[in-house]
N, C-alpha and C positions, 0 to 999 in steps of 0.2 A: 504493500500500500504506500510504504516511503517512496519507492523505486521508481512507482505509477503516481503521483500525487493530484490527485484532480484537479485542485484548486493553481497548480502549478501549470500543469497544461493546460488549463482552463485559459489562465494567462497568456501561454505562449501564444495561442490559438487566436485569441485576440491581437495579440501585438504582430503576428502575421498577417491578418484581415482574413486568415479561413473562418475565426467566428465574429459574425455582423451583426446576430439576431439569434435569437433565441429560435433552436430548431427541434426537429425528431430525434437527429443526430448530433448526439453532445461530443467533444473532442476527442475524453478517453474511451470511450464508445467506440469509434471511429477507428483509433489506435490501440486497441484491445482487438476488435475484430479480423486485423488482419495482421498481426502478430501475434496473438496465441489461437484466434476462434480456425483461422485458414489452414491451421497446422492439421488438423484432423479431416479437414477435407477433402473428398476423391479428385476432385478438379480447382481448381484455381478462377472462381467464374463469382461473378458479381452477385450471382442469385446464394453461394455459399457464403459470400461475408456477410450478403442482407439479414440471411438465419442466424449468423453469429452474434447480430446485437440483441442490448435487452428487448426493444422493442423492433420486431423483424419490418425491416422498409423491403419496396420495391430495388430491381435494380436498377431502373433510371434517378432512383432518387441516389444510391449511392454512386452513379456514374457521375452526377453531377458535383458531388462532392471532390474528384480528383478535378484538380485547379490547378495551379501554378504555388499559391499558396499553400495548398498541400503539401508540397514537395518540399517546402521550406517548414512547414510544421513540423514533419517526421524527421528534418533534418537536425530540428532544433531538439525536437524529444531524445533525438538519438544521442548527442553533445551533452545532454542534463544528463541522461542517464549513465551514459558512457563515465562522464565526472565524477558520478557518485559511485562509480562500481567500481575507482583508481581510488577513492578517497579510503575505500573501505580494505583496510589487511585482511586477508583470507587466512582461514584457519592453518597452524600447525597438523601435521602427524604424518605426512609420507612422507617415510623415513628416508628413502632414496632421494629427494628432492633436499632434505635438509642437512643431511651429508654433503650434497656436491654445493651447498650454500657457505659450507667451511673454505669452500676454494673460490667462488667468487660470489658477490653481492648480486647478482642477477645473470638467467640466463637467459639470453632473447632471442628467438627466432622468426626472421623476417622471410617472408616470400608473398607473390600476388599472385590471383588468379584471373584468369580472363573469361568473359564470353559474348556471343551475340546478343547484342539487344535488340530495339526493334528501331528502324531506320530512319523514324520521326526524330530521333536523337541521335542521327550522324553530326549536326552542328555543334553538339556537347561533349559528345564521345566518340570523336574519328576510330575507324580500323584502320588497319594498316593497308584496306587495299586486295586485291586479291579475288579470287572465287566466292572468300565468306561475303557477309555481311557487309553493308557500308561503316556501321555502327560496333563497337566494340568497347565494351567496359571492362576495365582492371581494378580489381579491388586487392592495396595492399594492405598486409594485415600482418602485426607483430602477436608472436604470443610470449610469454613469458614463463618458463619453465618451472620456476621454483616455487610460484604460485597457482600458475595454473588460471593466470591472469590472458585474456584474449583484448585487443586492444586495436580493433578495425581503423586506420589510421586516412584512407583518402582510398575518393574513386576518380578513377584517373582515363584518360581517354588509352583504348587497346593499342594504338601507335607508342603510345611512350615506353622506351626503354628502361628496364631495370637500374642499367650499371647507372642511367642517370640520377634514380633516388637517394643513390649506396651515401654520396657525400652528406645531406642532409640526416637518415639514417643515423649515420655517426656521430652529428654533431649533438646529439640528444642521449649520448651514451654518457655515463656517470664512471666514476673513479672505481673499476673492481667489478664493474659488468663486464659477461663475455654476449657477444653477436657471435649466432651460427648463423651460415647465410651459402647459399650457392656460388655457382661461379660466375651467375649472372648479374649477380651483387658486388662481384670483382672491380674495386677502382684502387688505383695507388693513392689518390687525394684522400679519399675515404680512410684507407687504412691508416696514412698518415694521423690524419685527423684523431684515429681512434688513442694510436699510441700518445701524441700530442694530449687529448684528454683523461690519459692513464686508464683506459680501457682496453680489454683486451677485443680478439677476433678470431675467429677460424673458419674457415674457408676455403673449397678445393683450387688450386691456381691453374687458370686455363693457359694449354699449352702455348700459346702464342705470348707467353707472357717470361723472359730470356731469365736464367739465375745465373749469379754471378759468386765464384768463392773470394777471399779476400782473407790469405793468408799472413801471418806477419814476415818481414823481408821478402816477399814476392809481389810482383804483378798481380792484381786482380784480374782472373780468368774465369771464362763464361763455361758454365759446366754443360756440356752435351749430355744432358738428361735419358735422351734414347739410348746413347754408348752407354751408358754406366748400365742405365737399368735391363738394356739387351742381353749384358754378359751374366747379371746377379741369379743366384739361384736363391737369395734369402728371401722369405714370405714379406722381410720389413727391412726395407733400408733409410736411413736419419740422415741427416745435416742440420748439426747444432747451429749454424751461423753462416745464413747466406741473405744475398741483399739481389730483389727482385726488381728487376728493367734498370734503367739507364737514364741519365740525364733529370729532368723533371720528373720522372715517372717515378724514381728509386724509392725504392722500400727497404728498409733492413736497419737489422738484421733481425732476420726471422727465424725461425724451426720450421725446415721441411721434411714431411717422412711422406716415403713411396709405399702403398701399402698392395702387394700383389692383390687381385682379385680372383677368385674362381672360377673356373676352366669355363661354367657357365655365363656367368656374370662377361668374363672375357668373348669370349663368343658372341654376345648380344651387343657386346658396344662397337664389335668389329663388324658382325653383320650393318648395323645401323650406322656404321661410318664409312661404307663401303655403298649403301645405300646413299647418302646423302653424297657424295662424290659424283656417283653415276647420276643423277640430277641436274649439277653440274657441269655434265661432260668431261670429268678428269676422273682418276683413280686414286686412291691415299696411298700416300710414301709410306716406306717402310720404318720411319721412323714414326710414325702415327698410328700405325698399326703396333707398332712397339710398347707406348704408352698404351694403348686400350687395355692395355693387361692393367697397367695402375691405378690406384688413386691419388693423387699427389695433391698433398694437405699443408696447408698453411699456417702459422700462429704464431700471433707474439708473448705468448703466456710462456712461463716457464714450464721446465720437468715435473716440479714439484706439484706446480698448479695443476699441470694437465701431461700427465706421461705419453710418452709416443703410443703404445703400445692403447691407448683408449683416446684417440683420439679420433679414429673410425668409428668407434664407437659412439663417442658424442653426437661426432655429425647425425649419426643414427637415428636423434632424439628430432632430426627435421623429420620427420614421418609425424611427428605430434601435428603439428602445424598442415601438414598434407590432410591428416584422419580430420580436421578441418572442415580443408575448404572440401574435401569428400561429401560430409554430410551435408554444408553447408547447401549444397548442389544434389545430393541426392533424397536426401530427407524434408532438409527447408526450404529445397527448389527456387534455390536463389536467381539461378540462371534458368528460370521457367516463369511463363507468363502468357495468358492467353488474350491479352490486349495490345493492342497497336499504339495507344494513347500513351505518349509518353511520360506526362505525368502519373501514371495510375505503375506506370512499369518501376517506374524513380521511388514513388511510395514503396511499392514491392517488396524496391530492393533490399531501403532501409527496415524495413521492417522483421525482413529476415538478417537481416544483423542484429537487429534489438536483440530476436530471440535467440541470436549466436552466445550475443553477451550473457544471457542470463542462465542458459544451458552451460557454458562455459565455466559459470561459477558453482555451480550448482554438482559439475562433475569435479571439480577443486574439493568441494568441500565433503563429497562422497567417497572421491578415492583417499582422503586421511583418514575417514571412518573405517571405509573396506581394508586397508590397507593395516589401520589396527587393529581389528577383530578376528579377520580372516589373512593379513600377509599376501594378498594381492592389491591387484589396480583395479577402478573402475574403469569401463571401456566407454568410451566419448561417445561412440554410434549406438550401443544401450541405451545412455541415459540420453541421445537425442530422441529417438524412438519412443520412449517413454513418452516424453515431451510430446511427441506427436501423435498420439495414443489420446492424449489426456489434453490436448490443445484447450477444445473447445468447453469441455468442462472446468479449464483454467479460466479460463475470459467469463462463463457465465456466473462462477463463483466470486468474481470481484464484485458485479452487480447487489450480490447476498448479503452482501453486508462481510467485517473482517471474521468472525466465528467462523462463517463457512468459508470463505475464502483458506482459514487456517488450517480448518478441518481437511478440506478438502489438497494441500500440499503437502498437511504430516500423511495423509493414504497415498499420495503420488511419491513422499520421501520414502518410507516404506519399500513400497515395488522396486524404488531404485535402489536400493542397500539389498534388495533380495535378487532380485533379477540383474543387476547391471553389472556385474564381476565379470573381469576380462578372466576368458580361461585360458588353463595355459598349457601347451603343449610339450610332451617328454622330450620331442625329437629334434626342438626350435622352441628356442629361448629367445626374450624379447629384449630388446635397447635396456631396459631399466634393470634386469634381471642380470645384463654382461656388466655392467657399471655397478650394480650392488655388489655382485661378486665377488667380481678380480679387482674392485679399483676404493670404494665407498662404503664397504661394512665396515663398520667396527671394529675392531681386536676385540677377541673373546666371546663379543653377542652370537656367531653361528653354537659355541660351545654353551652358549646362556640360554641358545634358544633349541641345543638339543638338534 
């Protein structure tokens, strides 16, 4: 009821001019409807949000409500809530997350995803062009590892390139946070920037990007990365101190480790690069076909902080951020919409972010329960599921007044402490499970814990 405040969006709703007059359709009504009422719905259709408010309208009457100011209401709703959902610390108890908190103050993982919209907003959100769509939206989104914190940060037109956010990114990073980020996220300004703010990074270094060793009494010499790694039969080869490109670009020094990949994994990045050439009309050299075998990992964190030997593994923990925008798209159907109207698609959007955010928290604070009762993780697509289960029974319970409304969240907190437990398999162990392991337990807790 904090979260949703009536009287607060009542406000915004006015100071946008979506509310002029006193209607059928009151704000939170409006934004309840298609943030929790739509989640249970088999289609995405105006006559299913009609049914979602207290008092059921037509759908011309709710068509008429997506405006211009709409767009601007839900964006604002989204900003309120967003603030209050940073202001608020999320509870302790996953263990594994407050172990790796001893080695840095925050862990954040940044990536975007893309999709078509619908082409009335190619002026807002250019594509890149091509067979798709004219239209293309990018939503990039940090999450935050140690809490379990989602933090939807801009939607951005599908033309824009990653590496170009990377420097701003960084500049919002604090003294003792690590960024894990792809190699699309790759800039030398960026990375500067991070170490300049005593922040750390990790990140795979895309081959076109030269290392240089830089020993003492010798010439700085550019190490041919293919040569070394062609000859090595070790699963993990290091370089405590090397400084990446030249001129303005240079980075360093950094820790780099080549970490071999599996005969499969190998295989798939050769086929698909072999792929992508023939496209081209050229073939991949043999020094390209060399590195598909690697993973070649970046970082300015120390041994201590972050040992070689788990630092594949970290990157590992970008799959939290993936398991995402996954649901995000298959569940909240973010990137689904059975309207043309632009504004009614833009409301959409935001509205499945709201409910990103509150899912978001909701599985933070279930995977420290499960985690202490039972010694697993909660699985994100469970407890979105849920969510989408019990959508419209959430939205109709705020109308009830708070009793029910309570009631009716302690029966949905319930199912998800009962049902939402990631399981876990003999044969394949998960990101969190290699990292408690080998890197993040305790001394003596596996013998405490029998």
């Amino acid at each position: 009821m904090e979260l949703f405040d009536r009287e607060e969006i009542q406000r915004l709703a006015r100071q946008v001019r979506w509310l002029r007059r006193k209607g059928r359709i009151n704000p939170l009504d409006f934004l309840l409807s298609l943030v929790f009422g739509q989640l249970s719905a088999l289609r995405l259709t105006l006559e299913a949000q009609g049914q979602s408010l207290q008092v059921p309208v037509s759908r011309q009457a709710i068509d008429q409500r997506y405006k211009p100011e709409a767009v601007q209401l839900f964006g604002a709703v989204f900003e309120l809530v967003l603030k209050r959902k940073l202001a608020v610390r999320l509870p302790k108890g996953f263990a594994p997350a407050e172990q790796l908190s001893r080695h840095f103050k925050a862990v954040e993982l940044v990536d975007t995803t893309a999709f078509d919209v619908t082409e009335s907003l190619q002026q807002i959100y250019p594509s890149c062009g091509g067979a798709g769509s004219a239209a293309n939206l990018k939503v990039l989104m940090r999450y935050e590892v140690l809490q379990g914190r989602l933090e939807p940060l801009r939607l951005l037109p599908g033309k824009r390139p990653d590496q170009g956010l990377a420097v701003g990114l960084a500049q919002q990073l604090k003294p003792g946070e690590l960024q894990i980020q792809d190699n699309g996220f790759y800039g030398s300004q960026a990375a500067r920037t991070a170490q300049e703010r005593r922040a750390y990074w990790l990140s795979p270094i895309p081959h076109s990007v030269s290392l240089w060793e830089a020993k003492a009494d010798q010439p700085e010499a550019r190490l041919d990365l293919a040569r070394v790694l062609g000859q090595s039969k070790e699963a993990r080869v290091e370089w405590p101190q090397l400084y990446l490109g030249q001129g303005e670009h240079r980075v360093g020094p950094v820790r780099v480790a080549a970490i071999r990949l599996s005969p499969q994994s190998t295989e798939r990045r050769r086929r698909a690069l072999r792929e992508s050439m023939r496209t081209k009309g050229r073939t991949p050299s043999q020094a390209a076909l060399v590195l598909a075998e690697w993973m070649i990992l970046g970082t300015n964190a120390s041994v201590e902080q972050l040992p070689s030997p788990m630092m594949a593994a970290l990157m590992g923990l970008r799959w939290q951020v993936e398991l995402v925008f996954r649901q995000c798209k298959w569940v909240l159907r973010m990137d689904q919409s059975e309207s043309r109207k632009g504004e009614r698609v833009q409301c959409e959007i935001w509205a499945r972010l709201l409910a990103a955010l509150v899912i978001a928290s909701w599985h933070s604070h279930a995977n420290a329960m499960i985690w202490a009762n039972r010694g697993c993780e909660a699985s994100f697509e469970k407890v979105t599921r849920c969510f989408q289960q019990w959508g419209h029974t959430v939205a109709g319970s705020f109308w009830k007044g708070v009793h029910r409304l309570q009631e009716t969240l302690e029966d949905l907190w319930q199912r998800i402490l009962k049902y939402a437990r990631k399981g876990r398999q003999k044969t394949r162990t998960n990101t969190w499970d290699r990292l408690w392991e080998f890197w993040l337990e305790p001394e003596g807790s596996r013998a405490a814990t029998g």
